[in-house]
C-alpha positions in Angstrom: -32.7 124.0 -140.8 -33.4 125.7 -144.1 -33.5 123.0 -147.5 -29.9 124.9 -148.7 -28.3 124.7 -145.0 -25.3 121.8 -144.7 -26.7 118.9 -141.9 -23.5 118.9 -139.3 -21.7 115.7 -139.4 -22.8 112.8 -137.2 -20.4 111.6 -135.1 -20.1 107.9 -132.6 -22.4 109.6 -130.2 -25.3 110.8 -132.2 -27.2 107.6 -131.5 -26.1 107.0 -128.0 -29.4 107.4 -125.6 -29.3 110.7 -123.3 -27.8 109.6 -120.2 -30.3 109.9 -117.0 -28.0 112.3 -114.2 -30.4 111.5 -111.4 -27.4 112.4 -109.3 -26.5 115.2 -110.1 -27.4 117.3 -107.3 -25.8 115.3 -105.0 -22.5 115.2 -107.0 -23.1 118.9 -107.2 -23.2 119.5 -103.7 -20.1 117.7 -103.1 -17.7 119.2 -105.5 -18.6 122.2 -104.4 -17.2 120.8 -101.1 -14.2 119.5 -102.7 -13.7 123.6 -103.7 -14.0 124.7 -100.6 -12.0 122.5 -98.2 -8.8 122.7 -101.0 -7.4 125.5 -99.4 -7.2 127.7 -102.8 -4.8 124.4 -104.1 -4.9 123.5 -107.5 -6.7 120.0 -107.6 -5.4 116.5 -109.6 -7.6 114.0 -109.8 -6.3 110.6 -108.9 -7.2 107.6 -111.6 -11.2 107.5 -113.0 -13.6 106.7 -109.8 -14.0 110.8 -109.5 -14.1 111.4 -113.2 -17.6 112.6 -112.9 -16.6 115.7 -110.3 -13.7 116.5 -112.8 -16.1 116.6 -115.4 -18.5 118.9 -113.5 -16.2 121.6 -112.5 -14.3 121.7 -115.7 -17.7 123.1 -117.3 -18.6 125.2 -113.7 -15.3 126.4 -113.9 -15.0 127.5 -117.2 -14.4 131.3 -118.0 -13.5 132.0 -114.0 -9.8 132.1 -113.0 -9.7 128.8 -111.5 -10.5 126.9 -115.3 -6.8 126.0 -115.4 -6.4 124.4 -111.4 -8.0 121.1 -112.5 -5.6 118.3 -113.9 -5.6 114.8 -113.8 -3.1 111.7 -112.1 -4.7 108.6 -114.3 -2.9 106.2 -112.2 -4.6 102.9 -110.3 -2.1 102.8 -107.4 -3.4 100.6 -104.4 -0.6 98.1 -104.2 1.9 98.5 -101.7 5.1 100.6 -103.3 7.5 98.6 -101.7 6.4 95.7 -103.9 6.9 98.0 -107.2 9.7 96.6 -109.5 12.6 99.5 -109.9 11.0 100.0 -113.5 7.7 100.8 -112.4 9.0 103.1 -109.5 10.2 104.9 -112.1 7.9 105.0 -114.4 5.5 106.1 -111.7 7.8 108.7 -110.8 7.5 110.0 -114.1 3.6 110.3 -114.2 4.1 112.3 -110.7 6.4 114.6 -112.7 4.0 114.7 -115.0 1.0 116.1 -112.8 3.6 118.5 -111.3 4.7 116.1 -108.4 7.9 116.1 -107.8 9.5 116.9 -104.9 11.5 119.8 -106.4 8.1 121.3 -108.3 6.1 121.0 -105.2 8.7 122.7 -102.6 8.7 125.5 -105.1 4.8 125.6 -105.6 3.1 129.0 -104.8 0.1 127.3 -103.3 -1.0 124.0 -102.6 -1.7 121.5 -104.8 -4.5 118.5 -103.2 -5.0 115.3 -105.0 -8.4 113.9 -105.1 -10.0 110.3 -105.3 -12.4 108.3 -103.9 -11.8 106.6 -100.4 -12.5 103.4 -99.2 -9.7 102.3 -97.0 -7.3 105.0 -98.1 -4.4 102.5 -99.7 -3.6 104.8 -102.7 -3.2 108.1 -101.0 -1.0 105.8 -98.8 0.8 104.2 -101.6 1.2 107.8 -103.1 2.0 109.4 -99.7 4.4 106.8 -99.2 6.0 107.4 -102.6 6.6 111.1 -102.4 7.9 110.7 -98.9 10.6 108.0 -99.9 11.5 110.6 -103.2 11.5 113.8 -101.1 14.5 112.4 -98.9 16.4 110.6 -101.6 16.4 114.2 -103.7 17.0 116.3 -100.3 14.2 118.6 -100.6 12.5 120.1 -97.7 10.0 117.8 -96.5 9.1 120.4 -93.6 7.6 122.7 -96.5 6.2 120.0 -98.7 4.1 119.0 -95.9 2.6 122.0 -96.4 1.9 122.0 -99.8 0.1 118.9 -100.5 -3.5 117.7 -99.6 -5.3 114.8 -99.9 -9.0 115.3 -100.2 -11.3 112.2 -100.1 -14.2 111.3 -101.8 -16.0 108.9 -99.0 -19.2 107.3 -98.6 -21.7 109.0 -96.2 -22.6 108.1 -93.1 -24.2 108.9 -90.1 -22.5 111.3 -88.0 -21.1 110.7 -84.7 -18.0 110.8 -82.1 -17.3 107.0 -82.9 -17.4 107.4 -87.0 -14.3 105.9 -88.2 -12.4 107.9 -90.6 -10.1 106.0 -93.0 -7.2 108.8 -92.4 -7.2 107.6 -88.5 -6.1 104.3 -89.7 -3.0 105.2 -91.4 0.3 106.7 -89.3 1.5 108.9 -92.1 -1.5 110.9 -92.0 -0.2 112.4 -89.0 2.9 113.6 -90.0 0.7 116.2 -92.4 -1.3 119.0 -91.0 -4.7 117.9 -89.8 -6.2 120.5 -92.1 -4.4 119.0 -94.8 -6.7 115.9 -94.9 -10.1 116.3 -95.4 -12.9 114.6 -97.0 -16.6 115.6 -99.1 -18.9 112.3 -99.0 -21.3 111.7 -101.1 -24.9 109.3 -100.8 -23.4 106.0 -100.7 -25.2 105.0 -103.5 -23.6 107.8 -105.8 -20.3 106.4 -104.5 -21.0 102.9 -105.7 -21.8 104.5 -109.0 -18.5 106.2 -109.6 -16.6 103.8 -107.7 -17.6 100.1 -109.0 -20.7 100.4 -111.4 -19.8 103.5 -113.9 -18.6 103.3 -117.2 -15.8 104.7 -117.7 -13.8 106.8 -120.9 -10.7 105.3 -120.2 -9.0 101.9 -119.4 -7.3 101.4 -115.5 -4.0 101.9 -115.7 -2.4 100.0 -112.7 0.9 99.3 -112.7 1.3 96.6 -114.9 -0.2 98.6 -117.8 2.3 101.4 -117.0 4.7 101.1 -120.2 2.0 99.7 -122.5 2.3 102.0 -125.5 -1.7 101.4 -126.1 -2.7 102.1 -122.8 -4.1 106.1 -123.9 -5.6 104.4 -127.1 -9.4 105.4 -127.3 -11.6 102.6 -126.9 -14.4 101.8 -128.9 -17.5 100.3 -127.1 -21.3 100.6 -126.3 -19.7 101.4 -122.8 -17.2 103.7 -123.8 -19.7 105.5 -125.4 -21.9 105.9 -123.0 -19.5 106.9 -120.5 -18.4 109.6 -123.3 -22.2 110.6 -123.4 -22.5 110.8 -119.7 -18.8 113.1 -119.4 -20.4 115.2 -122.0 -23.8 116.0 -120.2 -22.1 116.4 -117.0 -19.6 119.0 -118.6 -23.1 121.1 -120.1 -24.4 120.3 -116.5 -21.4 122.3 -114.7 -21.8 125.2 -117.6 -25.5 126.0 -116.0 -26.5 128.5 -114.0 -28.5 125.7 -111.8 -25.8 124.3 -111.1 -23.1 127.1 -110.8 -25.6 128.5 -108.0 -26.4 125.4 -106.7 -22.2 125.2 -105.8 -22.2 128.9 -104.5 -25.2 127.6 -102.2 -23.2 124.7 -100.8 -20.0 126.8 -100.2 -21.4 129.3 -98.7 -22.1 126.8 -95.9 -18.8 126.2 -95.7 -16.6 127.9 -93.0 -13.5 128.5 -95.6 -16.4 131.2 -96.6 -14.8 133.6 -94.3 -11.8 133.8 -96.5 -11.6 136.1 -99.2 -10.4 133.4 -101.9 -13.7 131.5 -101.7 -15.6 133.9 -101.5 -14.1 135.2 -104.5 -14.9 132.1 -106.7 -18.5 131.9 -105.7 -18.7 136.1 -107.1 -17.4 134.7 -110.3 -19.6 131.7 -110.4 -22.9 134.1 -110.2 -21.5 136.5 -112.5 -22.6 135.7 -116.1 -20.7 133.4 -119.0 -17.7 135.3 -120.5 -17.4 138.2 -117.2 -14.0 136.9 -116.1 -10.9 137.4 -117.6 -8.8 133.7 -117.4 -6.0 134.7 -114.8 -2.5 135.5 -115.2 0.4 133.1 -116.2 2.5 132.0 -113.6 4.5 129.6 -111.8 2.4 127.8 -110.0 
């Protein structure tokens, strides 16, 4: 920096130590999982325990046509909805509408749309399933084609593999009433799950139901944590814009057997291709 050149302003983060990613391969490896068992849907995140994938494919995704697929449903839901007083059914309905989940939007939705989380006994993609189900025959919309359109992909902790594994999705009825393809899961080392699930700061506050009509509930936060977890969000975003780990992902889907289909196949070419090759796709209704 020459004596005559302006110093760039320092912001909250300037002094925040550089945050160690020591797993980032392994988060790597599963998001690129998460990309190809969607099923070409456009992905929502549910509430903050998988803000770290977000994080990662909004900078791996950047400059390809799928930079616009990710979105986010920042919602703690794992109480059971019948207990929900009618004000916070509704306002839950409203975040839903929000992330493009209505019943109307997502009979009407050119392709899928999967909502993902991390899974431990599977209560809020029950609670949500549940929800959607209870909405879809109160409005009359076709259930028979909404089955169709939504996923649920889950986040789980690894384990060995075997005939007798229990998955959480055989524990719940509804699950059946979906297409088995439709429910699928990417695990991740278990301790990388207890990082993002229980030990991880996080950038924003939970917002269960009881914090669903707090006004301040989206205010920023200003902590040594909060910081840190803004520190971390920032490195993993950089981390997703490198080539390591943009071939890394084209690696691990190329495993995958969704690689026989043109659309994957298609993401990985625009993942290798340099920054700036791709053209961001078309407008449309989704």
């Amino acid at each position: 920096m020459g004596p005559g050149t302006p110093r760039p302003p320092r912001t909250l983060l300037d002094d925040v130590p550089a945050p160690d990613l020591w797993y980032l391969e392994e988060l790597t490896a599963c998001s690129a999982r998460i990309l190809a068992r969607c099923e070409n849907a456009n992905l929502r995140f549910v509430g903050r325990s998988a803000d770290s994938v977000f994080d990662l494919l909004t900078g791996a995704l950047q400059d390809t046509s799928w930079q616009d697929r990710l979105g986010r449903l920042p919602l703690s839901l794992s109480v059971d909805p019948h207990d929900l007083a009618p004000h916070q059914l509704h306002r839950l309905r409203e975040h839903l509408a929000a992330a493009g989940l209505t019943p109307y939007a997502l009979a009407r939705r050119r392709r899928p749309l999967a909502l993902v989380d991390l899974v431990w006994q599977g209560r809020t993609f029950t609670a949500l399933n549940t929800v959607l189900r209870a909405w879809t025959h109160e409005q009359r919309e076709p259930w028979p084609v909404i089955r169709h359109k939504l996923r649920y992909i889950g986040v789980t902790w690894r384990h060995k593999s075997s005939p007798n594994t229990d998955r959480w999705q055989q524990n719940h009825p509804w699950t059946c009433d979906l297409p088995a393809r439709n429910i699928v899961n990417a695990s991740l080392d278990g301790a990388v799950w207890h990082l993002l699930g229980d030990a991880q700061p996080k950038t924003a506050r939970s917002f269960p139901a009881t914090r669903w009509h707090d006004e301040t509930a989206a205010t920023p936060r200003r902590s040594a944590s909060v910081h840190a977890a803004l520190t971390e969000a920032r490195a993993l975003l950089e981390a997703g814009r490198s080539a390591t780990v943009r071939n890394q992902m084209v690696r691990t889907m190329a495993t995958e057997p969704a690689f026989a289909h043109a659309w994957l196949r298609s993401r990985t070419g625009e993942l290798r291709r340099p920054r700036g090759g791709t053209r961001r796709s078309r407008g449309g209704h989704a």
